[in-house]
Steps between C-alpha positions, in 0.01 A plus 500: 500500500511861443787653395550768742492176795790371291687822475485569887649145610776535249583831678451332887693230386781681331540710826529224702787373224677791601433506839702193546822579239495852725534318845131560621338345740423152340170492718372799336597374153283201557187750609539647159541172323187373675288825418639421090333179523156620664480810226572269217286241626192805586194355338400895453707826308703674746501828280324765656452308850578722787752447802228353725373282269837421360586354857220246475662323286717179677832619582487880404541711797521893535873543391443249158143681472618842478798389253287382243231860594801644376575309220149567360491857568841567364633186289750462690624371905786705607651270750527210235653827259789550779626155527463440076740809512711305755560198336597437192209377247722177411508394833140398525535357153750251622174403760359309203735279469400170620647407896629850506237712703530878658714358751760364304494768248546735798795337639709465146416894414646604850752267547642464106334807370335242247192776350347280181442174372801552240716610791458180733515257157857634483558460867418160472704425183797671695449263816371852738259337664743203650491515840196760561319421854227306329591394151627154508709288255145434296401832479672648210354213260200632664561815424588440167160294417283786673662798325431349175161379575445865603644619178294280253189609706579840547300624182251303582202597771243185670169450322259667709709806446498502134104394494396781747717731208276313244148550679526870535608555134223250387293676679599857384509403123189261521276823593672739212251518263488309187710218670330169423707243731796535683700268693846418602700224296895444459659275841217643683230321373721213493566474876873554487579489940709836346453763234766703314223750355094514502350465111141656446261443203220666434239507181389846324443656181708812627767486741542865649295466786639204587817623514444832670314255805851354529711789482310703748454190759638572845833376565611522150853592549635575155349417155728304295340524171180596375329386146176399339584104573670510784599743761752367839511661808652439870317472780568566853475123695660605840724163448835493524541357146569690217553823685127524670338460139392293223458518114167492354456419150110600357426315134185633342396254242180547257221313649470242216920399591390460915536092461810493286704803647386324883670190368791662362587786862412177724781301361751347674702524198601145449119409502403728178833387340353121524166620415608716175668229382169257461381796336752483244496134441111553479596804191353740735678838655429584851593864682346748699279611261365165426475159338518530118577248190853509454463507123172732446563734783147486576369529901373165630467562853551758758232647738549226786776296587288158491441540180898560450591176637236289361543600179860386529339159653574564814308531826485832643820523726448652874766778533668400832636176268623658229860434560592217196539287779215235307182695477546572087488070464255493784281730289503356190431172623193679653656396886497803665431409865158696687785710739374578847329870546446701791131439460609098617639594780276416839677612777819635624728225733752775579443836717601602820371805724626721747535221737851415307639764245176588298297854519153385500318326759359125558153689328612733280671207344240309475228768403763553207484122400116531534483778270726325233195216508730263625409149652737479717782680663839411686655708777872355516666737769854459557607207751759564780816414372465816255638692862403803432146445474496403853229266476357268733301159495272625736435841265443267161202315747354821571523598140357194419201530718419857310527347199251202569266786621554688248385246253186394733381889405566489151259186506232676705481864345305417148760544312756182299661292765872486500759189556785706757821286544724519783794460399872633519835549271743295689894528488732245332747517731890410321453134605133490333358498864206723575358743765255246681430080563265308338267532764407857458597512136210287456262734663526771204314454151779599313868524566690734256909428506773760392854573520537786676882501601852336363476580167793340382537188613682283234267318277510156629416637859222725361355207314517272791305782708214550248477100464449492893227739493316333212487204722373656838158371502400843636653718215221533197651766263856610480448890498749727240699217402829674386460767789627717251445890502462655119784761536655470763524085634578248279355107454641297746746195365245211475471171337126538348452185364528329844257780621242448214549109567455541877209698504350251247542211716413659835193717380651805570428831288756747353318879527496725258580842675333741384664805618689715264822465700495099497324359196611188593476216410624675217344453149769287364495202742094461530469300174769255641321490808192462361634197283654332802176472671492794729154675636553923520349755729486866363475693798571882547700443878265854533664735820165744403169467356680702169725216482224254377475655145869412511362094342491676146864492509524117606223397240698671220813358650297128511373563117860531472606147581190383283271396837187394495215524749487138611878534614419779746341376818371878575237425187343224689165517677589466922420167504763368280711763630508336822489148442848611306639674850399169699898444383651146629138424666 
């Protein structure tokens, strides 16, 4: 997605923030919230569009379209300039904590004077908020669990943000001459659903170049330190965390040290801890630099990190595992497991269009699937009980009558047929219930269920809800399991094991969603999934045709939990894909 896209909806969105804490017009607010979501979901750059082409874009009219004209002639929107100046810049911090949107944040600045996160964690400690129109006896343990979720994440920005960071500094060093190989390591490379700061190596005999490619990249914001090894920088995001910016560490290693100082910036930490130590019991020394004999000093190995690890007797370890959570004794017993890759993946069994919430129509979705090479594709629109959505019965027939026509002219016009499920992401309702009967659930391919709504049920209730859903005949993948929101909505209370052992039993797959918000199921429950018998889907739950290079993120998460292909129903060919949706039949 390009970065200027990004940069736009951040602004739309944040002006909708404040349209609400100011007392706008909450219709409005929504406009600009919608037009966020079509600009960050644009399959094209905004920058440099003009106002009439601007407004072709779902959801941007002429008021939104000459904001961001301005913003690109002048770096700046003055409206969204007036009401920062109005309100306080601690109010909209307090909208990240989780269950405590513009809204709320609104009412306890005007009505307590509450203006920061810090100021409304006393409040609560002091008993302030007892009493408040809206804040019940369970909110301040609420409260209390948000604000310090939003705390521990608050240095922290989402994935995609730190990777689009890491891409245009890749990019920028990569083409500096004399730069051999550069690419980004540290949590990044890892998959961590959040990064703290972006790490970047790079290969070359002499570093200067390399480093004046960094320091003169736009939306540097301040150089921390510059030297011949290593030179940090921040750079401007246009998140929220971290003040709007991120660290950027560069490494520049001598070509011969690229396998050994990749091993060494990848980390985690704990993982090189277990791995120096078999290189110690083995007499050998292992650093950045290298592997050498411990006693000689000589160089053994260096130039690749294969030859690192097998040196040590170890398979080669893929980075999103390296956690010491079992891969160092998987490795030396030469198990590694052949992870899934985005390469495996056949088809996408969650999307929706503009006939819900998405951006992108029945065909551009589809033409986006097609150009992906995928086999297949689900559209999953949102089902009625979602209210908002306004959908119909009679509007999901007509969209599946498109879609069966659709496919009939992919299968006529020369080019590769393509598999189009009808399908749609269904509501667990509190009591487990969903939006339709049997009758016409069984007239859709694929049947996608979510929480959408009472996030806080207590656990045995939310347990009982998920179990219920697992065994509708019509439900084939719980979607987002934990319904959680990186940042700014937290896991729901869940007994897992009953999940994992219902879904098992019932042939129901867990998704893995993709999107840099979600993540979930998150990387530390898939291997006990996995192990209890359960089948995955890593989907995307795409709202644009941008959205589908979002399955990066759920493959990395998925490498994560130590999946492989044959776990992932999204790997198989259509065929076996189906006979696994003929659920109960």
């Amino acid at each position: 997605m390009a970065r200027a896209n990004d940069q736009v909806a951040a602004l739309l969105q944040e002006y909708a923030d404040l349209l609400l804490i100011s007392g706008g017009d909450p219709f409005r607010a929504r406009n600009y919230e919608k037009a966020a979501k079509s600009v960050a979901g644009y399959g094209h750059d905004v920058a440099g569009l003009g106002e009439a082409q601007l407004r072709r874009i779902p959801g941007v009219g002429a008021s939104i379209a000459a904001k961001i004209a301005q913003f690109q002639r002048t770096g700046t929107i003055a409206e969204l300039d007036e009401l920062r100046a109005a309100i306080p810049d601690g109010v909209r911090e307090m909208t990240t904590i989780p269950a405590l949107g513009p809204k709320r944040a609104a009412q306890l600045y005007h009505e307590l004077g509450i203006a920061s996160i810090d100021e409304l964690a006393e409040a609560v400690e002091q008993g302030r908020l007892r009493g408040l129109r809206g804040f019940g006896a369970r909110s301040e343990e609420r409260l209390r669990h948000g604000i310090a979720l939003a705390r521990s994440l608050g240095q922290r920005v989402p994935i995609h943000v730190a990777d689009e960071t890491a891409q245009r500094v890749v990019a920028a060093v990569g083409q500096a001459p004399g730069c051999g190989r550069c690419e980004p390591a540290g949590s990044l490379r890892r998959f961590r659903d959040t990064i703290g700061d972006v790490d970047v190596l790079a290969a070359a005999a002499d570093s200067a170049a390399l480093m004046d490619a960094l320091v003169s990249l736009p939306g540097v914001t301040e150089v921390i330190a510059r030297g011949d090894a290593k030179t940090s920088v921040r750079i401007g995001t246009g998140h929220p965390a971290q003040g709007g910016s991120i660290q950027v560490d560069l490494r520049v290693v001598p070509a011969e040290c690229w396998g050994a100082a990749l091993q060494y910036f990848t980390g985690s930490q704990a993982h090189n801890v277990a791995v120096r130590e078999i290189a110690v019991r083995r007499r050998l020394k292992l650093s950045e630099y290298g592997l050498f004999d411990a006693e000689t000093g000589d160089l053994i190995v260096s130039r690749t990190e294969e030859e690192v690890y097998a040196r040590l007797g170890m398979d080669w370890v893929p980075p999103p595992m390296r956690e010491d959570s079992g891969e160092v004794q998987a490795a030396l017993r030469h198990e590694i497991p052949r992870l899934v890759q985005e390469r495996d993946i056949r088809g996408d069994l969650h999307t929706h269009t503009t006939l819900s919430d998405g951006v992108g129509t029945l065909e551009e979705m589809v033409a986006a699937g097609r150009a992906r090479g995928y086999e297949y594709l689900a559209v999953t629109d949102h089902a009625p009980n979602l209210f908002m959505q306004r959908m119909t019965f009679e509007k999901m027939l007509e969209q599946r009558e498109r879609l069966r026509a659709l496919e009939r002219r992919l299968a006529s016009d020369g080019g590769r047929p393509m598999t189009l499920l009808h399908g749609t992401e269904l509501n667990i309702a509190p009591d487990g219930t969903v939006d339709w009967p049997a009758d016409i659930l069984a007239g859709f391919d694929i049947c996608v269920a979510s929480v959408h709504s009472h996030f806080d049920q207590p656990r045995a209730e939310m347990t009982r809800r998920f179990l219920r859903a697992c065994e509708n005949p019509g439900v084939h993948v719980i979607g987002h399991p934990l319904a959680r929101r990186i940042g700014s909505r937290p896991p729901v209370d869940v007994d897992l094991a009953e999940v994992f052992r219902a879904c098992a039993a019932t042939g129901t797959a867990l998704e893995i969603n993709s999107h840099p918000e979600r993540l979930d199921l998150p990387s530390e429950h898939i291997r006990a999934a996995a192990e209890a018998g359960v089948r995955f889907a890593i989907d995307t739950d795409s709202h644009a045709t941008g959205n589908l290079a979002f399955l990066r993120y759920g493959i990395g998460t998925a490498q994560r939990g130590w999946l492989t292909p044959d776990l992932v129903i999204n790997t198989w060919p259509a065929g076996r894909l189906r006979e696994f949706l003929r659920k109960g039949g």
